[in-house]
C-alpha positions in Angstrom: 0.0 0.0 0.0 2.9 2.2 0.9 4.7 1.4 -2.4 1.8 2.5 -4.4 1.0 5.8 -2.6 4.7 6.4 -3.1 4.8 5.9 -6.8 1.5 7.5 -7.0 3.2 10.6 -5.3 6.1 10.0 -8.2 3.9 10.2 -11.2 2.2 13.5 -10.2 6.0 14.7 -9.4 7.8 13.8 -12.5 4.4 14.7 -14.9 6.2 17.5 -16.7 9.6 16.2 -17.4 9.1 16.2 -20.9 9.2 19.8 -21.1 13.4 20.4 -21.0 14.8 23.4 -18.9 14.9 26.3 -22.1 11.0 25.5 -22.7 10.7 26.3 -18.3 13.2 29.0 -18.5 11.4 30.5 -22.1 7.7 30.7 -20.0 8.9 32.1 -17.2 10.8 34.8 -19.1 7.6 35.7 -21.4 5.2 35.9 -18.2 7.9 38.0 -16.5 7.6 40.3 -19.6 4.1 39.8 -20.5 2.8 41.4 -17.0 5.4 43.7 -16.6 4.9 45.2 -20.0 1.2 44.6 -19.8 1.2 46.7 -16.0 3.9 49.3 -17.2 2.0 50.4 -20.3 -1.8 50.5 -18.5 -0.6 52.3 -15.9 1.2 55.3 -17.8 -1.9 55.0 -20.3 -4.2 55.3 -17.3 -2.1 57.2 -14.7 -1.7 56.8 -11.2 -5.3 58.0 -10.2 -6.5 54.6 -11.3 -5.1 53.0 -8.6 -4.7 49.3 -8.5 -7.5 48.7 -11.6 -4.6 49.2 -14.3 -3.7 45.3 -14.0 -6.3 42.4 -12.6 -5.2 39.5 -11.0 -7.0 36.9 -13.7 -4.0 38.5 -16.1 -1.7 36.1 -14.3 -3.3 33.2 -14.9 -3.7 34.3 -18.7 0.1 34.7 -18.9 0.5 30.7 -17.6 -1.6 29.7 -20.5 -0.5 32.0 -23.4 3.4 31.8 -22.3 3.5 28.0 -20.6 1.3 26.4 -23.4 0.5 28.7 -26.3 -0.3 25.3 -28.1 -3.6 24.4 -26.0 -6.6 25.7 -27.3 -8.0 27.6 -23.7 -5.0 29.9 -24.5 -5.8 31.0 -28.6 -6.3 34.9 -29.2 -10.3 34.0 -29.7 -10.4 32.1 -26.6 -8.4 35.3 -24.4 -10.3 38.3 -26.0 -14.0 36.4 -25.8 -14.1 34.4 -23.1 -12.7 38.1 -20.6 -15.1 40.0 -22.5 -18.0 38.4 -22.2 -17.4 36.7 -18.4 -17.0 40.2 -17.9 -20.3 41.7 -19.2 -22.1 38.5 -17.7 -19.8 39.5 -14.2 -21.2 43.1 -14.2 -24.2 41.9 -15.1 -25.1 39.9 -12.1 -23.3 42.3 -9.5 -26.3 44.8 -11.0 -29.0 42.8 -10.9 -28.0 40.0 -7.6 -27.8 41.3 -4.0 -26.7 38.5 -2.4 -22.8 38.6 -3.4 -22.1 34.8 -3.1 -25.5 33.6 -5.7 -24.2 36.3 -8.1 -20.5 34.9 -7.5 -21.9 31.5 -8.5 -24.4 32.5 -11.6 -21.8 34.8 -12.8 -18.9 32.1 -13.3 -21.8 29.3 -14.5 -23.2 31.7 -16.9 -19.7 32.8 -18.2 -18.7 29.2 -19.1 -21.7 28.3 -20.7 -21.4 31.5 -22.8 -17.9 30.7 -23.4 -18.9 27.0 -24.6 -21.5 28.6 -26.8 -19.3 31.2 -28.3 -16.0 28.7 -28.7 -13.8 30.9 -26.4 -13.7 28.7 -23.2 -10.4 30.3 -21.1 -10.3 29.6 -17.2 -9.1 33.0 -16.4 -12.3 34.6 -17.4 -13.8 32.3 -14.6 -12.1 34.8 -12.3 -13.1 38.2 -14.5 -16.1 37.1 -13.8 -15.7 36.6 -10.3 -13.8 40.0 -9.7 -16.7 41.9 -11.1 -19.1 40.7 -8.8 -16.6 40.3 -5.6 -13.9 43.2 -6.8 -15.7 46.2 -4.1 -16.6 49.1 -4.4 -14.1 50.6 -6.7 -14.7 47.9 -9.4 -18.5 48.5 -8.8 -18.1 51.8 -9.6 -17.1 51.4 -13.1 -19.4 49.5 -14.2 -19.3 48.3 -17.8 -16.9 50.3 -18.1 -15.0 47.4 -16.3 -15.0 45.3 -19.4 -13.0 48.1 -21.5 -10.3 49.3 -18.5 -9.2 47.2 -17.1 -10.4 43.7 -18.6 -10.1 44.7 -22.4 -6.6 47.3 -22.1 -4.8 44.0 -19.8 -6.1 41.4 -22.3 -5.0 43.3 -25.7 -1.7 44.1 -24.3 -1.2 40.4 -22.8 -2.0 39.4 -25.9 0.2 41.5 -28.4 3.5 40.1 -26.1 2.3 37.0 -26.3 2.3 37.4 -29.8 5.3 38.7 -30.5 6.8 36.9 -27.7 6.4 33.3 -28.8 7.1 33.8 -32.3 10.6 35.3 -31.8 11.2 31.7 -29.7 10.8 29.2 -32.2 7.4 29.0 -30.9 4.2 30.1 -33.7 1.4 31.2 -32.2 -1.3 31.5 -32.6 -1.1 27.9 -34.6 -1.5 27.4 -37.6 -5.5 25.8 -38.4 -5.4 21.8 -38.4 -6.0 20.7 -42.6 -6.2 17.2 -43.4 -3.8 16.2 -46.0 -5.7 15.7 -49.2 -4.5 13.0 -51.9 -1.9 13.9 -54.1 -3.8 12.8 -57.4 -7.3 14.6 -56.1 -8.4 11.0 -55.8 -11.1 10.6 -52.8 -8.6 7.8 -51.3 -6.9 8.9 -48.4 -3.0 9.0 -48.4 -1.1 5.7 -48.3 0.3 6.2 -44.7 -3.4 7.3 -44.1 -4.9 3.6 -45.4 -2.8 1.7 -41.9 -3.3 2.9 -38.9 -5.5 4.8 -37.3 -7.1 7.4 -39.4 -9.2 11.1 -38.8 -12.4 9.7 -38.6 -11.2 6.6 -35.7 -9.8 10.1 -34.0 -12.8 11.7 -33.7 -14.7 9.0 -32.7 -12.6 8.6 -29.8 -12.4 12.2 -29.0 -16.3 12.1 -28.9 -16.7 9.3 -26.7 -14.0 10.6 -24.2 -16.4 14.2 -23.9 -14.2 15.8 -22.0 -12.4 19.4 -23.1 -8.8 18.3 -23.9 -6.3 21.0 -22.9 -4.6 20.1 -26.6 -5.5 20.8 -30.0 -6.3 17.9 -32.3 -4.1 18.8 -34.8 -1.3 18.4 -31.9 -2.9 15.2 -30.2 -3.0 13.6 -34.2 0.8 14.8 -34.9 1.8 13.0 -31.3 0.1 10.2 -32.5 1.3 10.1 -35.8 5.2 10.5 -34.4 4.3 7.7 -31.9 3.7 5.3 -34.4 6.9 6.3 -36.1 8.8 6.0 -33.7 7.1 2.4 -33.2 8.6 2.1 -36.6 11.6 2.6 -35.9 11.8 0.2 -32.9 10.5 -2.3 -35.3 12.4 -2.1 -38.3 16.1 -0.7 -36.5 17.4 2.7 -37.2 18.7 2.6 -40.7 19.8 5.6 -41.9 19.8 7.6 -44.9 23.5 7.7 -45.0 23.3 4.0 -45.3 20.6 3.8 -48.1 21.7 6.7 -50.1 23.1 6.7 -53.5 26.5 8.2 -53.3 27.6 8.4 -56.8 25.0 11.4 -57.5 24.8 13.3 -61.1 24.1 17.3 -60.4 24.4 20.2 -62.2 24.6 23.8 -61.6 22.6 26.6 -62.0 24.2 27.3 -65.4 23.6 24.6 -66.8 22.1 24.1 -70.3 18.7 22.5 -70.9 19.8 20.3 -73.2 22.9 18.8 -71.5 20.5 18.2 -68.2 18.0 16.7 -70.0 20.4 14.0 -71.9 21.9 13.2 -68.1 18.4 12.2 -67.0 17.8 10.5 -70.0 21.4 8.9 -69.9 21.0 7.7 -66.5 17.5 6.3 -66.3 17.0 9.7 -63.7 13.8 11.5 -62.4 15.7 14.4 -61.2 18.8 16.6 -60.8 19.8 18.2 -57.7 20.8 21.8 -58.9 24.0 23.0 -56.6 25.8 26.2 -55.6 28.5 27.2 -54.2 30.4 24.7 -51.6 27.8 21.9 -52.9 24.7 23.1 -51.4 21.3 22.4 -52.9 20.0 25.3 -54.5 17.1 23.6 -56.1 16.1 20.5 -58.3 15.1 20.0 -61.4 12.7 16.9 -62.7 11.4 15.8 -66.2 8.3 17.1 -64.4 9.8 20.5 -64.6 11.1 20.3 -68.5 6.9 19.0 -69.6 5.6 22.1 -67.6 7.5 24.9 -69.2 6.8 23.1 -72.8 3.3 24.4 -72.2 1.4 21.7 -73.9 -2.3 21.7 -74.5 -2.6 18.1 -76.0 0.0 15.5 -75.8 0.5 15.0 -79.8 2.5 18.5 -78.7 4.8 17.0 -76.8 8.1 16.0 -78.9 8.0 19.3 -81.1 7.5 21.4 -77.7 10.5 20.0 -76.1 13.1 19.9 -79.4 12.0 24.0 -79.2 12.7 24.1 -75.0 16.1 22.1 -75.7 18.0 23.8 -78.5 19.7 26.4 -77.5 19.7 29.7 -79.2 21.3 32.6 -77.1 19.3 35.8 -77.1 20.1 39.1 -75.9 15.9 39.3 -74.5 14.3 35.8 -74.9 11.6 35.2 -72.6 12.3 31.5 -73.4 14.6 29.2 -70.3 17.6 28.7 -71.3 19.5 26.7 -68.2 18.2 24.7 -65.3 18.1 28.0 -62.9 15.3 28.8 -64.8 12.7 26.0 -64.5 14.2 24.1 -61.4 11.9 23.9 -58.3 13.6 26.2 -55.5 11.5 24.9 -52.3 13.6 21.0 -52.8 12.9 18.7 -49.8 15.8 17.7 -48.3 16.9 15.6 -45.3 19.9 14.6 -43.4 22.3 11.6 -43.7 21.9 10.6 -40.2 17.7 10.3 -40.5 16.0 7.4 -39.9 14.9 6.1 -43.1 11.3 5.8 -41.8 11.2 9.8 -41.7 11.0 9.3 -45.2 7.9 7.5 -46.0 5.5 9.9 -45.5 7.8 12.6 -47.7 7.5 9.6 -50.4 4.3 8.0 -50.0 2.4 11.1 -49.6 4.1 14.2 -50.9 4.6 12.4 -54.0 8.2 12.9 -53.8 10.7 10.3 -56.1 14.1 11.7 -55.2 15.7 13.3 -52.0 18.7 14.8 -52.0 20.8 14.1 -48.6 23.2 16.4 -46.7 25.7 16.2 -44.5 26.5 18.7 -41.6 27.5 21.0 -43.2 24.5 21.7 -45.6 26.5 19.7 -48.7 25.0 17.2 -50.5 26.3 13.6 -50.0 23.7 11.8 -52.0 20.4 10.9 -53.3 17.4 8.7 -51.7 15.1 7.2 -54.7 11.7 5.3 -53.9 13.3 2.1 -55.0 16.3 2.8 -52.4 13.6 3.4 -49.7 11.6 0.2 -50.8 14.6 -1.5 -50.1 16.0 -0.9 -47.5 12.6 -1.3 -45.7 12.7 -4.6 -47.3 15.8 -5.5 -45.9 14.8 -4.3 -42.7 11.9 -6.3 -42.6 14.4 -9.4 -43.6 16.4 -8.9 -40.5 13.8 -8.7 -37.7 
């Protein structure tokens, strides 16, 4: 009985040990700056005859949520701005119309959260707006509504702008960007290969609907954990082989001078889907496809195709010809690339989904070291398999 009280003690303890000492340190500092900013600037907006109104206490909590987890949805802009606004109103509200200070206490933090529900802004803090505007005294009282513009809405817009600016210039984006589902790559109504094993969207929100409860995580976060737990499964399963292992070594490039017609031959030479484009030192600059030559032929019916390309090919030099002339000119800029010491299970989804056929690899210094194909990929996860 002991044992289990003691590791039950342990869980709760050592719940947030995920979360490494710069994410700790990185909240901390943004809450620090977020209510000092957030106090400084409402009281030199409002002077010192405001007293004690230019900065609430529910502001505090606010800054755990947007600067602790600016992930969760309780802490989104919407969820700030409407839920203080309107537990506010709903807060005065019931201070006007209840005598009794502890019913109006009570209807005026049940009423905020079902208005919070209803309007898709649910954000514990307001719980606490609500509850100073009923149990704040006289000098909150005495505002009024005017209690939902200073100091409820001045505290929440500038808590929010830091937290804005805040997060963002650490690595972290807020708010998020919305959840999309990853449509099929040939606008086919099958889902994506890695999307046909598994668990899917749909098996997610059944789940989520039979757990009812408000998750303090946003589903496009809970599907990516899930989604990098089963990769990570993967790898368990099938070892860690690497790209640096699978990779084609021997690689044909070209630069970003390179004619048309002499990268075309070299794909066509060596059985090749694509040309990593390089700059200086041997870093990828782009990459260049057969896909890429067909869409700057500009066909409109295939029988097009052969006399289109002959005209793309030779190479004329003009002094102010509209017409590409070396690979710079058609390659794809925005290449996918990964890392030599990346499990090759990473790649899958790239593959599978993305549509991708060749990945150039890198070493650590940004150069290219080789190339990853589908039929290296297919491979080595057969050999994987092999060797379980």
């Amino acid at each position: 009985m002991i044992t289990k009280k003691i590791e039950w003690l342990w869980n709760i303890l050592t719940r947030f040990d995920t979360v490494n000492r710069f994410e700790r340190m990185r909240a901390c500092s943004g809450a620090l700056l977020g209510i000092t900013l957030t106090g400084a600037c409402s009281f030199v907006m409002l002077g010192s005859s405001s007293g004690a109104l230019w900065l609430i206490a529910p502001m505090g909590a606010s800054a755990v949520l947007l600067f602790a987890v600016p992930a969760s949805p309780l802490a989104q802009p919407w969820s700030i701005v409407g839920g203080n606004l309107c537990a506010g109103l709903i807060g005065v509200t019931c201070a006007k119309l209840i005598g009794e200070p502890v019913l109006a206490a009570g209807l005026a933090v049940g009423l905020a959260i079902g208005a919070m529900f209803w309007l898709r802004c649910l954000h514990p803090p307001s719980g606490a707006v609500a509850l100073t505007a009923v149990l704040g005294g006289p000098a909150i009282h005495q505002l009024g509504y005017t209690f939902l513009l200073v100091p409820v809405g001045l505290n929440t817009f500038l808590l929010l702008l830091t937290a804005i600016l805040f997060n963002n210039a650490t690595g972290r984006r807020y708010p998020p960007l919305a959840f999309k589902e990853s449509s099929n790559q040939h606008a086919l109504k099958d889902p994506n290969p890695t999307s046909r094993l598994g668990f899917t969207s749909d098996d997610l929100n059944i789940v989520l609907g039979r757990y009812n409860q408000v998750l303090d995580i946003s589903r496009a976060d809970l599907e990516k954990i899930f989604l990098e737990t089963e990769m990570e499964v993967a790898r368990r399963k099938f070892g860690v082989v690497t790209c640096k292992e699978l990779m084609s070594r021997d690689v044909v490039s070209v630069d970003f001078a390179t004619e048309l017609l002499i990268a075309w031959n070299l794909l066509r030479e060596h059985k090749l889907t694509a040309l990593p484009v390089l700059g200086r030192g041997r870093h990828v600059i782009g990459i260049v496809t057969k896909a890429d030559f067909i869409k700057h032929v500009q066909l409109r019916h295939y029988g097009q195709l052969t006399n289109k390309l002959r005209r793309l090919l030779r190479y004329i030099p003009r002094a102010h010809s509209s017409k590409p002339e070396v690979v710079g000119q058609i390659m794809f800029k925005e290449v996918t690339i990964v890392r030599e010491s990346q499990a090759i299970v990473e790649l899958v989804p790239l593959m599978s989904d993305r549509g991708l056929h060749s990945i150039p690899v890198i070493d650590d210094d940004g150069k290219l070291v080789g190339m990853v194909t589908q039929s290296d990929l297919i491979a080595g996860l057969y050999k994987s398999h092999l060797q379980m």
